[in-house]
N, C-alpha and C positions, 0 to 999 in steps of 0.2 A: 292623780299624781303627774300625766302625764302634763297637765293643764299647768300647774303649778310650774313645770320644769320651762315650760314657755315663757311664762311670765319670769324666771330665773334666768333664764338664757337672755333674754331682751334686759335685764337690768346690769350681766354681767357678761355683755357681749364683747367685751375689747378683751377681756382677759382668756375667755374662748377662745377669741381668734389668734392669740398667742401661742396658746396651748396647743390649737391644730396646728401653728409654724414649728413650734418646739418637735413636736410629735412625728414630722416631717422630717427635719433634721435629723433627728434621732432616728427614723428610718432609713437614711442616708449613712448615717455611722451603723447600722447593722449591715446593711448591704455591704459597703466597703470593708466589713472584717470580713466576707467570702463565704462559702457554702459547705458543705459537706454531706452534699448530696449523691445516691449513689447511682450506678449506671442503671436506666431504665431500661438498656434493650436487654438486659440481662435478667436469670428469676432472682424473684426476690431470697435470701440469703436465708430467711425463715423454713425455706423447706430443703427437704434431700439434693432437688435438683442445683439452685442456689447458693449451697451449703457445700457442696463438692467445687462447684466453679470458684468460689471464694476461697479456699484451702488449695486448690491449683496456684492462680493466682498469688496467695503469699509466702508461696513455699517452694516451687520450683521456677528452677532455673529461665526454662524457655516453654514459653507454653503456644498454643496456636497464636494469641494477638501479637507475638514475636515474630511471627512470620509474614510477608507480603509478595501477592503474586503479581509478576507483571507479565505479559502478553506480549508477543515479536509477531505481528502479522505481515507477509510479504506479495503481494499480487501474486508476482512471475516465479519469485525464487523459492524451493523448497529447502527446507531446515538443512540439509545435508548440501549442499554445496556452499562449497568455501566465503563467498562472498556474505551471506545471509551469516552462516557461524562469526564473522567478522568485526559483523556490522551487530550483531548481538552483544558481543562480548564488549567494541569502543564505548556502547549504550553504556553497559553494566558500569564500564567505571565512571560514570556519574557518581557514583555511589561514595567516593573518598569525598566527598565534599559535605557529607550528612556525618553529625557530629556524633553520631553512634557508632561502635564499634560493629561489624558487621562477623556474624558468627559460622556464616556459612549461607553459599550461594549453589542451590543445586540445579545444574544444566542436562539437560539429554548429550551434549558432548560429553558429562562426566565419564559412564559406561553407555557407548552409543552401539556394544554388542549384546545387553540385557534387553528383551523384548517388554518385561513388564518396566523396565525403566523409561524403554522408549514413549510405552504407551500412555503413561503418567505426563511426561513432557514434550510431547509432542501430537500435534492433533491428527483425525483420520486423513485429512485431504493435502497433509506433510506442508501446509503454507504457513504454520502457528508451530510458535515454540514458546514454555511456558517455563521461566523461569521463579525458583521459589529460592527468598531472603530473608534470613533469621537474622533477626537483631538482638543486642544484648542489650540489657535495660529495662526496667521496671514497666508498667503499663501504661502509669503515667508518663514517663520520661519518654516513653515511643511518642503517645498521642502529641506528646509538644511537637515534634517533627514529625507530622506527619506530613503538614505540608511540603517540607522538604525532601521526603523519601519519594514522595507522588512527582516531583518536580527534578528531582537529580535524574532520574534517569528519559533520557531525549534520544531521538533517531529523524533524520532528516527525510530519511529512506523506507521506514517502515511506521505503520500504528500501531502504536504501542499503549494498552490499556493496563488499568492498574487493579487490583481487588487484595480481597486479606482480609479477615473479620475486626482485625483494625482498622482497616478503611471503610469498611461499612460502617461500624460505629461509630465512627470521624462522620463522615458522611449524615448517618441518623442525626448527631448530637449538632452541626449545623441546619440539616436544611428546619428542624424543630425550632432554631431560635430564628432562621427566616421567617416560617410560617406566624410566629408571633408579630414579630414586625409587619407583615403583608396583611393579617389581622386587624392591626388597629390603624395601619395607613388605611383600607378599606371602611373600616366600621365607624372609628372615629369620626372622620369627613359626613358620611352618609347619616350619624347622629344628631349630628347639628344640625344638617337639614332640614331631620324632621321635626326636630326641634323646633327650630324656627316655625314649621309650617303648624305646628300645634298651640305655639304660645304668640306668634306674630308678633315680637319683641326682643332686641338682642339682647336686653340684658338678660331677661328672663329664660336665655335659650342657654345664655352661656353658665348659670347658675349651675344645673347639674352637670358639667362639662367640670366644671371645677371640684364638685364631689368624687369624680372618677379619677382627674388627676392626681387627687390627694390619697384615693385608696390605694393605688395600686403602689407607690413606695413601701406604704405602711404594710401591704398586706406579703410585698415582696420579702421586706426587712425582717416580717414574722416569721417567711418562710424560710427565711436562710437561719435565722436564731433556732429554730426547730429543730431543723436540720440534724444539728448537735445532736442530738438525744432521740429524733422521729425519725424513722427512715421516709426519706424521700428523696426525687429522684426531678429531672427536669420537666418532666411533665407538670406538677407542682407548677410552675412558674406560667407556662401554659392557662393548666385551668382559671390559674387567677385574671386574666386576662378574657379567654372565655364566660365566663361567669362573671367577673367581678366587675368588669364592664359595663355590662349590661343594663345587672341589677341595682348599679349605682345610678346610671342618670337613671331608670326605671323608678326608683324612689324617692329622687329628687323632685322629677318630673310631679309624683301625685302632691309631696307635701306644698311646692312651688303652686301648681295650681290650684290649690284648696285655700292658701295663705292668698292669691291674687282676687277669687271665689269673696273671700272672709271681707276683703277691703272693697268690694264694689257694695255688698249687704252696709256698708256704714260705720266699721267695725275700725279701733286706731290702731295703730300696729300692733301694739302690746296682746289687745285681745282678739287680735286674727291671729298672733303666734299663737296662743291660748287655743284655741281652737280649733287650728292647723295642728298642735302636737297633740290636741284628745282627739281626733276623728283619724287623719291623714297620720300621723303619727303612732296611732294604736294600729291601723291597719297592718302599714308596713312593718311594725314589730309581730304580730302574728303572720304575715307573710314571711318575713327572715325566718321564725322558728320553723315553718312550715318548708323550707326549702333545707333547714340547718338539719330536720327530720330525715329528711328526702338523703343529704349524705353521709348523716348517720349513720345507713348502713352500709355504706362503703368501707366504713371500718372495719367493719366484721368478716371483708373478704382477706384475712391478712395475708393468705398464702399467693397474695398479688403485689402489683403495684397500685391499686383503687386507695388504700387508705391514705399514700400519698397523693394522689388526685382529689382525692377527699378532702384531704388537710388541707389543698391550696385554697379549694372553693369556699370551703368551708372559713377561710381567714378574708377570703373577697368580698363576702357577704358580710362577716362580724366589720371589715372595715366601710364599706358602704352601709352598712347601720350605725353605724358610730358616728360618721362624718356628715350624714342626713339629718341625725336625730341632737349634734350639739353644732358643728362649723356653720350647717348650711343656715337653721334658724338665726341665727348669730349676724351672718352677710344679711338676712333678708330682715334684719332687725336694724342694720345700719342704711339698706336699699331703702327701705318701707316701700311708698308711693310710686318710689322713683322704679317699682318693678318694671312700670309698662313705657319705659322710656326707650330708642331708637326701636321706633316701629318699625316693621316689615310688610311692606306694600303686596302679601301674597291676596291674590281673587280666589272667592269663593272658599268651602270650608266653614264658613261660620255655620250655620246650621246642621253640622254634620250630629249635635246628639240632636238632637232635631229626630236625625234620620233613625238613630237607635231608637227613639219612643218609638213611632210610627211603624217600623217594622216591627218588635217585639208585639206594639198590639194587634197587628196582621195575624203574627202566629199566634196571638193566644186566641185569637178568634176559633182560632181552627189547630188546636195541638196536636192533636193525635195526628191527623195530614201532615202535619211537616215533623214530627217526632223519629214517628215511626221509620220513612225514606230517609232522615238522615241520619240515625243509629244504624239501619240498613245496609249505608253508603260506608259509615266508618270501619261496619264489623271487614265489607266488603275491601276495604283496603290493608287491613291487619291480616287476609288470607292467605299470599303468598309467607308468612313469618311461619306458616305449619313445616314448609319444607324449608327452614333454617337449615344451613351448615356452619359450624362453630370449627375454629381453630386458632390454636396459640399465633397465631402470625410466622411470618417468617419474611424471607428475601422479596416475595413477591407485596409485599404492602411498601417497599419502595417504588418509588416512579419506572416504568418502565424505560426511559432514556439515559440514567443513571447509569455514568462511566460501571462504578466498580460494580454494582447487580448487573450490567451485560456480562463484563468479566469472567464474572462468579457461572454465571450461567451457559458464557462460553466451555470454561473447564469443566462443566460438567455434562455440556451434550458430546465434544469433540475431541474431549479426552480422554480414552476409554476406562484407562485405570484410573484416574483423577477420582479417588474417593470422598466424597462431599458430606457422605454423613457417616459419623465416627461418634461411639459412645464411650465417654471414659468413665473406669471404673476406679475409685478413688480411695484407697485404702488407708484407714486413719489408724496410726500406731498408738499404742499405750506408752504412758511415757517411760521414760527408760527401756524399751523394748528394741533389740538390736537387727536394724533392717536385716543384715548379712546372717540372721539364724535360717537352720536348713530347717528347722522344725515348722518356722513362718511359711518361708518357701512350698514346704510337703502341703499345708494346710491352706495356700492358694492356691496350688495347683489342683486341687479337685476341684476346686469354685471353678478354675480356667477351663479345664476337661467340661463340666457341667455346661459353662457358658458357651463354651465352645458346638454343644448341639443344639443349639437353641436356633429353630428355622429361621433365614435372614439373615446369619455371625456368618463370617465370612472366613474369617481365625481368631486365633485370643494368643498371641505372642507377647512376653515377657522376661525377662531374666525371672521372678520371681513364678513364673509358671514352671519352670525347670530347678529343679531342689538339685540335677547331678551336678551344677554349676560349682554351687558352695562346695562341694567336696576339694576347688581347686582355688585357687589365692586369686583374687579380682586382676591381679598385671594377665593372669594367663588365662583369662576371656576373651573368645573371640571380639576385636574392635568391634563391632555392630552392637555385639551384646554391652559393653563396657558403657557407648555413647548413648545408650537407650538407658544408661541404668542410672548417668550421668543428669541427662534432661528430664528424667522420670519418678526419681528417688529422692527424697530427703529427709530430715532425723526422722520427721513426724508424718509426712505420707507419701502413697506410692501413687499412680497415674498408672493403671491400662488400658490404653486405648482399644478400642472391638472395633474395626470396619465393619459396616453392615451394608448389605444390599438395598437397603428402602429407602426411600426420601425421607427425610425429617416432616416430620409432620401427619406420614400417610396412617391409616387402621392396620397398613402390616406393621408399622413401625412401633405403633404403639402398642401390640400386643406383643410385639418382640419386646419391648420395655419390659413387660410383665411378667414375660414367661424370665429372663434374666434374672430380674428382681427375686425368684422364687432359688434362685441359685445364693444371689450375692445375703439375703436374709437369712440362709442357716449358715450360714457360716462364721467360725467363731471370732474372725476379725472383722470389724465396726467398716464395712465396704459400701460405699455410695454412690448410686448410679444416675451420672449428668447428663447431660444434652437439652437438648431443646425438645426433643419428642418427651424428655421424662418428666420436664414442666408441666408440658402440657396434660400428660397421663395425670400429674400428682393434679393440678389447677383443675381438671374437669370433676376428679374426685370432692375440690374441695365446695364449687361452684354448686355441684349437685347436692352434696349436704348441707349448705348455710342457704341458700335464696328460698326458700320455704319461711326461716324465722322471717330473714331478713324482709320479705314481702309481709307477713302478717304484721312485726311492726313497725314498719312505715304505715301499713293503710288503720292500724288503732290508733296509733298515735296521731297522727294526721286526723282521726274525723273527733278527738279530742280538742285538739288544738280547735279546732272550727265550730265545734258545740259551743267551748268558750266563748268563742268571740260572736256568735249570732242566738244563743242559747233557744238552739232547735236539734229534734231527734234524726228527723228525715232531712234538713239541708246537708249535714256533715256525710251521710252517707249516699246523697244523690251526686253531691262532688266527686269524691273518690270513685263512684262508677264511673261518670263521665270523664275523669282524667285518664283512667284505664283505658277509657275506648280511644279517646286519641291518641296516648302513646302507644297503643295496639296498632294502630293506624301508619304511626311513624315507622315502628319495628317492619312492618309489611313491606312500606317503601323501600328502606335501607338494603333489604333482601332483594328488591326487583331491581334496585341500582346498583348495588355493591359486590352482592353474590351473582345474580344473574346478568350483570354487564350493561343495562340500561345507563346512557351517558358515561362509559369508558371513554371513550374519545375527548370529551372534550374536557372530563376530568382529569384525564391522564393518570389513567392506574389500571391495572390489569384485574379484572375481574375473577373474584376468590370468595372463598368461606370468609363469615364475620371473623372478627377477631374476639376472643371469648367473653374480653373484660366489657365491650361495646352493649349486650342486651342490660346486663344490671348497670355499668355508668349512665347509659342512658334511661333506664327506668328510673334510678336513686337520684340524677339532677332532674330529669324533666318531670318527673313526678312533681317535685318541689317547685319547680317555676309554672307549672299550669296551674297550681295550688295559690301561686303568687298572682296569678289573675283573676281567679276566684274568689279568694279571700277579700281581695279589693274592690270587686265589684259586689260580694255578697254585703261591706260594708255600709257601702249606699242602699241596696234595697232595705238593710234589716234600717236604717239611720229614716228612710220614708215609710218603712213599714212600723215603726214605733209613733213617725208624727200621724200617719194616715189609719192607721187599723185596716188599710183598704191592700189584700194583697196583689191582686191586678195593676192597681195604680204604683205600690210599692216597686213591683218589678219593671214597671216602663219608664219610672220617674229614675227609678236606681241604675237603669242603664243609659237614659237619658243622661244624668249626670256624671257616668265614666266612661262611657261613650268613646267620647274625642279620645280620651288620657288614653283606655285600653288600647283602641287604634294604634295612638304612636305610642305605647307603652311596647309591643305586637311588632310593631313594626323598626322601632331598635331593635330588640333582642334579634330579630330575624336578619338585621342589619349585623350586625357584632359575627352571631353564630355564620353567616354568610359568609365573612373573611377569612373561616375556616376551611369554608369548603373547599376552596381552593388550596387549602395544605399538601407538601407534597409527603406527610405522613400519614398512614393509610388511617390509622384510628385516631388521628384528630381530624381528618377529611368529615368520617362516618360520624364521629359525634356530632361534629359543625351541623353537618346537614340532616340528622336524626334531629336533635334538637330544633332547628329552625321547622321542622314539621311538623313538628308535636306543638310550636307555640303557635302557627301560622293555622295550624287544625282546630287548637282552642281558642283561638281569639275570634273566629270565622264562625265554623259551625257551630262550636260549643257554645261559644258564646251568645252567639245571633239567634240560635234557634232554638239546642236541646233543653238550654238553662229556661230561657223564657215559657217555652211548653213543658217542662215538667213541674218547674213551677206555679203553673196556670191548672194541671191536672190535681197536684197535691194540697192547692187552695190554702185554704187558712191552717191545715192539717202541716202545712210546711214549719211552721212557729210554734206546734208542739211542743213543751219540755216537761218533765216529771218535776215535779216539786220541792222533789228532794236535794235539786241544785244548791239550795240555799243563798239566790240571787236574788234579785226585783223579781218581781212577775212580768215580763212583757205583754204588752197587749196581745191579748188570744190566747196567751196561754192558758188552759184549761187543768 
């Protein structure tokens, strides 16, 4: 079929190449109708935690991303003399020049004889004063000015820092579309290079350089069409780029050289397309499924952001197969001959499969000697991954230079009341149901009382914690109570805020989630409890009961897909070990790098627990891309072991012949994933560089030595199949 589709592409190749300009265009027009993507540093809206921040968000008035803190630091002057209160206050009005109404500005001058007010606004060493600005405006309507909230306010005389979980988020949602930028200025350049150095011909280099360009509209425009109806979120747009990069000149690269292969044999254009789309062409379609496996199960984490991460990769990959399998034969049906035109004068190289025979028959001389020490070496590097530390992320996965995380971090070593972790409890009314009942009231208030002893609550303050309240008409509440009931209350829910003593994130925090929980669940009103520790509580729960399926099928489906295409019992299942062992390998590093602080410095990030989604996104893609180098090289041996029956010669001639490609196959992706490393978000840093380890570990050891000796030990027994396939017989099959 696939042979035929060759010979179709070469007879109706103008009108292909229309159709990829059309297809194009028409990615352009999806892109320009815009996104509807949702915030990724937030939980997903599918669970409790999500679910409450979302019902804040479109129901009350002023919620935290209303609020921005700015920072008055002074050398010499302390907060209380005249000059410093002065020179705060000329700063502040910057702020009439920000097209937002501003709702309230709170200063330690407000009450400068409250000691807990003092202590909230004013730091211990009296040189820092922290003033906090609520703004009126939807959440969107703030992020548009944010740059002008960060910029109104100026001081000649003092450093003046900015923070606010709306500037973090501002902040998140740029430096993500930098690091994609920084990505493909790094990876791009360094592509073509080795481009070049593998095919030593421009045109031929620039070939799949145009499959990547083409996918990544298509695959963007799919992702914003999605959008609609998929939850997804900017990372999406990311993976596609990681991934679809990659994997595009990746499989350019094999069909291009298998089609340049086809015309030195003697072969005319038409039946080297022909033959490039049944060999090179079958591959990389069981490579795509195998990788499309791989984040298949990213789906099934939904109480995440992965099945967005999933969806982007997953449309990188369907558009680098697309673009491979009709545009690219299409160009190369109009190049023909002309492939090996403006050569490139690089030395040396040519004999590099050369050098794959000759070693592979080194190790097969002697298998068990090199098997053995290098399973040894990889179990030895997946060690460190026993003492993993998992956590939902937080402030600390941004850069550590990073205006608004100093900020943030400032208020909360220097500020003693400055409460950083607050859990809201978010009360969803029945409809028709009258905030102002005293019966509602009585029946929150023992939730409050409850929550309220819970080790870690600090208080549980509310209007609706007080039922003697309603006994009297709303005009005759105390103001404090009236303006909490104002920013907190509306038709359909309420907002309790809990200060807690624990950092977001810590095992007191999250057992204080728990023990809460045990309160807000008997209670007869529908109460949900948010924050970022309570994502993380519900996401560990969900983590621990789905990666059990979600491992078992990826690794059946996966050595299905590879029975097919080599039809053997023991290849399909010698792969999936050996991919295990090197993402084993990679998971170990990430832990000596990213938890334990090896190259902090010059990665520039603060050394912390993984972030949780990092072991399965990184299992669920690299899984699928060491698969993608297997399968491709597994198609050359099975392709000499059908012409030879010989399986020794079968595996030195099979990697003889993909040799070179794997190399720079290997050595893009590591190129591509590289540009990540340098991210200044922490779990696109750790993917970047888990990935590039795991394909840098399979293309080396895996490839050079464990494939070749386990092969050599499992002899003719590798080409096994039961009979009941209902295929050909391959040679040796028994």
């Amino acid at each position: 079929m696939l042979s035929r589709a060759g010979r179709s592409v070469h007879r109706n190749r103008s009108l292909i190449i229309a159709v990829s300009l059309a297809s194009i265009l028409f990615s352009v027009v999806l892109i320009s109708q815009g996104n509807e993507f949702e915030d990724g540093n937030s939980p997903p809206t599918s669970i409790e935690s999500g679910r409450a921040l979302e019902l804040v968000n479109e129901e009350l008035p002023i919620v935290s991303t209303n609020s921005v803190s700015y920072i008055f630091t002074h050398e010499s002057l302390e907060w209380d003399e005249p000059d410093f209160e002065q020179e705060v206050r000329d700063s502040l009005k910057g702020l009439e020049s920000v097209s937002l109404d501003v709702l309230e500005i709170s200063l330690a001058y407000d009450n400068p004889n409250d000691p807990y007010h003092l202590a909230r606004h004013v730091s211990i060493d009296g040189h820092r004063v922290a003033a906090f600005v609520s703004f009126n405006g939807t959440e969107e309507e703030i992020s548009k000015e944010v740059g002008a909230i960060k910029e109104a306010v100026e001081s000649n005389e003092m450093e003046i820092l900015v923070s606010g979980s709306l500037i973090i988020d501002s902040d998140f949602d740029r430096m993500l579309k930098e690091d994609q930028i920084r990505a493909e200025i790094i990876g791009i350049p360094l592509s073509l290079i080795i481009l070049l150095f593998v095919f030593r011909t421009v045109v031929a280099s620039l070939l799949p350089m145009a499959v990547a360009m083409c996918m990544f509209p298509l695959a963007t425009g799919l992702s914003y069409f999605v959008s609609k109806w998929f939850s997804m979120t900017e990372y999406s747009v990311s993976m596609i780029t990681l991934i679809g990069l990659a994997v595009s000149i990746d499989y350019s690269l094999f069909m291009v050289s298998r089609f340049r292969e086809e015309l030195r044999k003697g072969q005319d254009v038409e039946g080297a397309l022909a033959t490039m789309m049944d060999t090179a062409g079958r591959a990389i379609l069981f490579s795509g499924a195998t990788v499309a496996v791989g984040l298949c199960t990213l789906f099934y984490f939904s109480a995440t952001h992965m099945p967005s991460m999933g969806m982007g990769a997953f449309l990188a990959v369907f558009g680098a197969l697309i673009y491979s399998l009709t545009l690219l034969p299409a160009l190369l049906s109009i190049i023909g001959h002309g492939i090996d035109r403006l050569p490139v004068p690089i030395p040396g190289g040519r004999d590099e499969g050369r050098f794959w025979e000759e070693f592979s028959t080194r190790v097969m001389k002697n298998p068990v000697g090199w098997l053995v020490p290098s399973m040894g070496f990889l179990l030895l590097l997946g060690v460190p991954f026993l003492h993993v530390e998992l956590t939902a992320g937080g402030l600390d996965t941004l850069p550590p230079d990073l205006e608004s995380r100093q900020a943030y971090e400032i208020l909360e070593e220097e500020f003693p009341a400055f409460t950083a972790s607050v859990v809201p409890l978010v009360i969803v009314f029945e409809e028709g149901q009258d905030p102002f009942s005293k019966s509602l009231s009585t029946d929150i208030a023992g939730m409050c009382e409850g929550v309220a002893t819970v080790e870690g609550v600090i208080g549980v303050e509310h209007p609706l914690c007080n039922p003697s309240l309603f006994d009297t008409d709303f005009d005759q509440w105390p103001e404090g109570m009236r303006m909490e009931w104002l920013t907190t209350v509306s038709d359909s829910v309420a907002m309790i805020n809990v200060p807690i003593e624990y950092p977001s994130g810590s095992d007191e925090a999250e057992q204080l989630i728990k023990d809460v929980r045990m309160f807000t669940s008997s209670n007869q009103e529908e109460v949900l409890v948010g924050s970022w520790t309570s994502y993380e509580v519900d996401m560990k729960d969900h983590l621990r009961e789905r990666i059990p399926v979600a491992l078992a099928f990826v690794l059946l489906v996966t050595m299905v897909l590879v029975w097919f295409q080599v039809h053997s019992v023991l290849v399909p299942i010698k792969a999936v070990f050996m991919n295990i062992l090197s993402i084993s390998a990679s998971f170990g590093l990430i832990v000596v790098v990213f938890q334990d602080g090896f190259l902090a410095g010059p990665l520039n990030f603060t050394p912390q627990p993984l972030d949780l989604m990092v072991p399965p996104l990184v299992f669920g893609i690299a899984f699928g891309l060491s698969m993608d180098y297997e399968v491709l090289m597994l198609s050359r041996i099975h392709e000499s072991w059908l012409e030879t029956g010989d399986n020794t010669r079968a595996v030195s001639e099979g990697l003889q012949a993909s040799g070179r490609l794997i190399t720079g196959a290997a050595a893009i992706m590591i190129a591509v994933f590289s540009g990540f490393i340098f991210a200044d978000v922490m779990i696109i840093k750790s993917i970047g560089f888990a990935l590039a380890v795991a394909v840098f570990v399979d293309a080396t050891i895996v490839r050079a030595i464990v494939v070749p000796s386990a092969m050599r030990l499992m002899g003719r027994a590798n080409w096994w199949s039961p009979s009941f396939s209902g295929a050909r017989k391959d040679k040796g099959d028994a």
